[in-house]
C-alpha positions as CSV (number, residue, x, y, z in Angstrom):
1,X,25.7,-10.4,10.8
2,X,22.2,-9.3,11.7
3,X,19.3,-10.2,9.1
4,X,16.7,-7.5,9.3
5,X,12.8,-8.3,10.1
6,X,9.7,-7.3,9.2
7,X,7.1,-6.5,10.7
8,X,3.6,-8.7,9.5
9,X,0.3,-7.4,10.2
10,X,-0.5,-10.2,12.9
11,X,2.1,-8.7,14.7
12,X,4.8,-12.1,14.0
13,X,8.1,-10.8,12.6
14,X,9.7,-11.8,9.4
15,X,13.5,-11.8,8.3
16,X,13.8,-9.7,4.7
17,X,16.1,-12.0,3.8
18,X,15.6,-15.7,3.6
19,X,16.6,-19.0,1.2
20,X,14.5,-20.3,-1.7
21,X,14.4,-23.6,-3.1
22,X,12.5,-23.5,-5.8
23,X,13.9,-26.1,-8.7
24,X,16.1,-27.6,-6.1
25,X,16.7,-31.0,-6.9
26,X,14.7,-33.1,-3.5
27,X,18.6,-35.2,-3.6
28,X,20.4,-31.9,-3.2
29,X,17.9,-30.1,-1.5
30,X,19.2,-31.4,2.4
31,X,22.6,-30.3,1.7
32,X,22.2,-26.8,0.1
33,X,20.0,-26.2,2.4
34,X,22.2,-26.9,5.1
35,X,25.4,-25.0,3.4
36,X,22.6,-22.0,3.5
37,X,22.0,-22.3,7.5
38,X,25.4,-22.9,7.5
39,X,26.0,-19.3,5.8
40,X,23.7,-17.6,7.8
41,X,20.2,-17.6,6.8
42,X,16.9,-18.5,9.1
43,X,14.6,-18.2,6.4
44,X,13.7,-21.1,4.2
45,X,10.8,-21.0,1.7
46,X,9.4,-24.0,0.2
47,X,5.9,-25.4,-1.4
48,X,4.4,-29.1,-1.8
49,X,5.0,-28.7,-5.4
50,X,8.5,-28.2,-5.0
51,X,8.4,-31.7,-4.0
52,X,11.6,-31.2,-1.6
53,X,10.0,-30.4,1.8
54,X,11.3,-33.6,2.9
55,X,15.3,-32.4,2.0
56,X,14.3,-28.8,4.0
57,X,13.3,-30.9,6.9
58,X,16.3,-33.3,7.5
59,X,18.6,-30.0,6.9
60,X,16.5,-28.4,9.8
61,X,17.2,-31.5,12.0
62,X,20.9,-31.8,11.1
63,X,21.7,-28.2,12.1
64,X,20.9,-28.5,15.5
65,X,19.5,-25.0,15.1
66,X,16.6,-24.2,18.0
67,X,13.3,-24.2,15.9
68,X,12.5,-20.6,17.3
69,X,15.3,-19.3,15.7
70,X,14.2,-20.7,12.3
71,X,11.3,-19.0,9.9
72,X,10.0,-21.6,7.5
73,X,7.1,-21.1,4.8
74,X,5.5,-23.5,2.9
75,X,2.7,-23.7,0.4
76,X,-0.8,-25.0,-0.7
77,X,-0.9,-26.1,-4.1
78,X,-3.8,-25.8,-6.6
79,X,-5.2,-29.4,-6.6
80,X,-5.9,-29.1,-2.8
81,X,-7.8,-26.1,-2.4
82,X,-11.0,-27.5,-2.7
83,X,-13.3,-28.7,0.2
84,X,-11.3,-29.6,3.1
85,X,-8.5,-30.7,1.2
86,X,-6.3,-28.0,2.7
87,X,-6.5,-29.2,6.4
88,X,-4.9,-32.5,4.9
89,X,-2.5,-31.0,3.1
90,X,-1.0,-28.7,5.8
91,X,-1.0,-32.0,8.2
92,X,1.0,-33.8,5.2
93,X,3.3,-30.6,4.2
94,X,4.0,-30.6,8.0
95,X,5.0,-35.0,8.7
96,X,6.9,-34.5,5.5
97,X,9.0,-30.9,7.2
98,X,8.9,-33.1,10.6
99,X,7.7,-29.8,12.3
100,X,4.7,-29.4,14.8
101,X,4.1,-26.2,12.7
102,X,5.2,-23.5,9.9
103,X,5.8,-19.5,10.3
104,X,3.9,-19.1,7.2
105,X,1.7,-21.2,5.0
106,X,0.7,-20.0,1.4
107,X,-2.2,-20.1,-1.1
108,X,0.4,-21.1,-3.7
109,X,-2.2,-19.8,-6.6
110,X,-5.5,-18.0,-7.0
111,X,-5.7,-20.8,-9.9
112,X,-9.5,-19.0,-10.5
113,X,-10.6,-21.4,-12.9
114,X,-10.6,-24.2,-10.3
115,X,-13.1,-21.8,-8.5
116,X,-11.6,-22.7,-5.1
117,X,-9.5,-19.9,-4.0
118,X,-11.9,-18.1,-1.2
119,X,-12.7,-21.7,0.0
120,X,-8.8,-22.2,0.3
121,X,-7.9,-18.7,1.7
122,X,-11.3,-19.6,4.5
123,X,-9.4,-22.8,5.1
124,X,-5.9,-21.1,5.9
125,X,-7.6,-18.9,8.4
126,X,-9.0,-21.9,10.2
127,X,-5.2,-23.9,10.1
128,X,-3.6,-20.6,11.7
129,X,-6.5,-20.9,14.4
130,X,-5.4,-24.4,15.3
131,X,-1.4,-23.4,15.7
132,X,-0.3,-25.0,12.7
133,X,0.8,-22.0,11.2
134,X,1.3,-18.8,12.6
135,X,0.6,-16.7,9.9
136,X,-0.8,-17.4,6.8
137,X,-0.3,-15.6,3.2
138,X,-0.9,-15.8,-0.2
139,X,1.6,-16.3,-3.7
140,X,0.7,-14.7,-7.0
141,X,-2.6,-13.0,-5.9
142,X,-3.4,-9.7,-7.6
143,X,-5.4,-6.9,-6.3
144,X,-8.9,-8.5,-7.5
145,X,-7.8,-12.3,-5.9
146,X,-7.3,-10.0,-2.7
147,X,-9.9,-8.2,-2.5
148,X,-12.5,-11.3,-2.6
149,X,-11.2,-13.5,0.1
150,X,-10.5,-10.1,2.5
151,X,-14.5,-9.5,1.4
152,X,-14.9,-13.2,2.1
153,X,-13.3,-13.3,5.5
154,X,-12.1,-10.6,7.1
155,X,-8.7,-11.2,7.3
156,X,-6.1,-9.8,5.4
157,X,-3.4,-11.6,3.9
158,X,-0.1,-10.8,6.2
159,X,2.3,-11.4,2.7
160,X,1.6,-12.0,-1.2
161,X,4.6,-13.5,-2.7
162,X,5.0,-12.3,-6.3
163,X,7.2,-12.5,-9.4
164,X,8.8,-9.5,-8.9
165,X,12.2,-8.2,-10.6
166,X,13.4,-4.5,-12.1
167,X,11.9,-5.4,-15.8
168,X,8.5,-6.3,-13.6
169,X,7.7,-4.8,-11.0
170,X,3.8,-5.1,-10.7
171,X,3.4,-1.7,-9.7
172,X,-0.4,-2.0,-9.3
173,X,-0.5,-5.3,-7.1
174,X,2.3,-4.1,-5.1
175,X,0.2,-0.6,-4.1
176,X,-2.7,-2.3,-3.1
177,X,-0.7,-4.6,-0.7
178,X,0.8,-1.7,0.6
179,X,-2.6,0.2,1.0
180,X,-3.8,-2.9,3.4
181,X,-0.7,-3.9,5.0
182,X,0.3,-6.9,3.0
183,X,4.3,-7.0,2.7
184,X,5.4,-7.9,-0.5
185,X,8.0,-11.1,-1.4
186,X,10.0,-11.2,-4.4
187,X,10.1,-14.1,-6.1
188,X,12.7,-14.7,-8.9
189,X,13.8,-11.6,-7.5
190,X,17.2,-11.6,-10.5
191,X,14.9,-12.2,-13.1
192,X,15.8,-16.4,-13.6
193,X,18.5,-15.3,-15.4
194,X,15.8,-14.6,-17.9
195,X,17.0,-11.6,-19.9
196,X,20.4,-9.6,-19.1
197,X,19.8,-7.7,-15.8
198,X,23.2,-7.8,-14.6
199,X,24.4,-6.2,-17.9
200,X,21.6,-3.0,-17.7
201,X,23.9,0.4,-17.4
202,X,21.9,1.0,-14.5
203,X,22.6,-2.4,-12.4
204,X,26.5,-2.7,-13.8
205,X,27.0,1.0,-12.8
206,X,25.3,0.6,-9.5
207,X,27.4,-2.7,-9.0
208,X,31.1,-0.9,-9.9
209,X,30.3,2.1,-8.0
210,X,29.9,-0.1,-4.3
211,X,32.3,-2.8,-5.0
212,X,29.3,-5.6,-5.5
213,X,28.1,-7.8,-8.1
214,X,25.3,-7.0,-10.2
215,X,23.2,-10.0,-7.8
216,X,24.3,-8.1,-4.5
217,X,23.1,-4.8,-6.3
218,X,19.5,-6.1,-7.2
219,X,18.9,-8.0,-4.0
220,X,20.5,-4.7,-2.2
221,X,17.5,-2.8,-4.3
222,X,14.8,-4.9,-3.2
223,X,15.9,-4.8,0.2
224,X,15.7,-0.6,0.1
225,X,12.2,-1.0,-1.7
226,X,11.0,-3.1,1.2
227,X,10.9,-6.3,-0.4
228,X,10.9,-9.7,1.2
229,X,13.9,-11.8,-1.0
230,X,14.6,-15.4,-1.2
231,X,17.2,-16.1,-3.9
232,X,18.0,-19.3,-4.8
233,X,21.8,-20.9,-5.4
234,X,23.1,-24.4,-5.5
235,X,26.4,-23.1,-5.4
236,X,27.9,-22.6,-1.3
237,X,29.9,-19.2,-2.7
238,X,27.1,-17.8,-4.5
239,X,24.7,-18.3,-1.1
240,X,27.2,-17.1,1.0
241,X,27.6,-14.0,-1.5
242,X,23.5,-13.4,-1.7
243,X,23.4,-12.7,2.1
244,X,26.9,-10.0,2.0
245,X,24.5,-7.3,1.2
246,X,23.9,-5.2,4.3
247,X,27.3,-3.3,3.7
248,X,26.3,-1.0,1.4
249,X,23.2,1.4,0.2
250,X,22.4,2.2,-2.8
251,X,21.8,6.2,-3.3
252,X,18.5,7.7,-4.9
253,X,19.8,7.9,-7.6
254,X,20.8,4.8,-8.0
255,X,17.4,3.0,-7.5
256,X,15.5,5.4,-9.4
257,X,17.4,4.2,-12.5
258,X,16.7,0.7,-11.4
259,X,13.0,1.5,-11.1
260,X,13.1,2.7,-14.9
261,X,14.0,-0.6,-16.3
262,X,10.5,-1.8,-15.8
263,X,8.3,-0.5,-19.2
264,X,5.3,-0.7,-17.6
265,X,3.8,-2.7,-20.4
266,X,4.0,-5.9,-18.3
267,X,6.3,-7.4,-21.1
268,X,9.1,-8.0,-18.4
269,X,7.3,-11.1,-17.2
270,X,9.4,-14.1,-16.6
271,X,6.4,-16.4,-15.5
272,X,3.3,-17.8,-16.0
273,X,0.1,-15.2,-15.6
274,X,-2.1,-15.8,-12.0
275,X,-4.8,-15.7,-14.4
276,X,-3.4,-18.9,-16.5
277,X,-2.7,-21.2,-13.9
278,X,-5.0,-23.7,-12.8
């Protein structure tokens, strides 16, 4: 099985579809994440705050898997965007990951009310000038975050990681990244288990009509929109299932009534606002 890339606008190449550990218990996290190289995956995406970059790390080491072979992203939180606080933090994400560098370091928050997110986004430029990442990104950014540090800088953004699902599918934020060449990650891609995807007409059809699960379906849907998806499992069958999706195509049809579930009204939301986080 052959995970597709992407292509980023720094010309580095990224695989669609990668593994999330988000709420992964730092104990576990070593283990699961080690069934999921196991299954398949190259892609891991973690963050400081997850507090489990540690776990990621020794899996990395255990699986005897060549680092070239391996895409891993991790993330600046909000308390260390000030100053040079980021240039410390990517050294310390880095000892605790026991890499000499990541394939993609994050601005984890705009967090505007700290006031630090142009200083932050300046910094990451700077860390992917000294090799320590190879191309840097943003998480949660919408198109007026953007737009200030491209103003700021220069440089453009080569992902923005978003909560993106069918009942949210910021429309708005995800045109402007396509307008400037920023590819778009999902994350909580199902929703969280939120609100009843899996049991929308459109996603149970979909789902009977290939022989899939309503998960398979929706990752399958993000895949054709272009979306770069990390879901999350504890469980070795469900990862191993998340990654059997590139079998099958959904029709036209059958993402256009996907597409519909979102109102529009940005009442789908799952997570906190960019605005409201500090």
């Amino acid at each position: 099985m052959t995970i597709p890339t992407l292509t980023l606008n720094d010309g580095h190449t990224i695989p669609q579809l990668g593994f999330g550990v988000f709420k992964v218990d730092p104990a576990e996290t070593e283990r699961i994440v080690l069934d999921a190289l196991d299954a398949g995956y190259r892609h891991i995406d973690t963050a400081a705050i997850y507090g489990n970059e540690e776990g990621v790390g020794r899996a990395i080491a255990a699986s005897g898997i060549p680092r070239d072979e391996l895409f891993v992203t991790t993330k600046l939180w909000n308390d260390r965007q000030g100053g040079d606080e980021p240039l410390a933090a990517i050294d310390e994400s880095l000892d605790r990951l026991g890499l000499d560098h990541v394939d993609l370091y994050l601005v984890h928050w705009p967090a505007p009310k700290n006031g630090d997110y142009v200083n932050a986004w300046e910094k990451l430029v700077a860390i992917r000038e000294t090799g320590k990442t190879r191309s840097i990104g943003v998480s949660n950014h919408l198109p007026a975050h953007l737009t200030e540090i491209v103003q700021a800088t220069g440089v453009t953004p080569a992902v923005d990681q978003i909560e993106l699902h069918p009942a949210y599918q910021q429309r708005e934020t995800v045109a402007f990244a396509g307008s400037h060449g920023i590819l778009i990650e999902a994350w909580g891609p199902l929703g969280q288990g939120k609100y009843d995807l899996f049991g929308t007409p459109a996603v149970a059809a979909a789902a009977a009509a290939h022989g899939k699960t309503p998960a398979q379906t929706v990752l399958r849907w993000h895949l054709q929109k272009g979306n770069i998806v990390f879901p999350k499992s504890n469980s070795p069958a469900r990862v191993r299932e998340n990654l059997d999706v590139f079998d099958f195509e959904l029709t036209p049809a059958e993402i256009a009534a996907i597409d519909v579930l979102d109102p529009g009204d940005g009442s789908g939301r799952v997570g906190s606002h960019p605005n409201d986080v500090s």
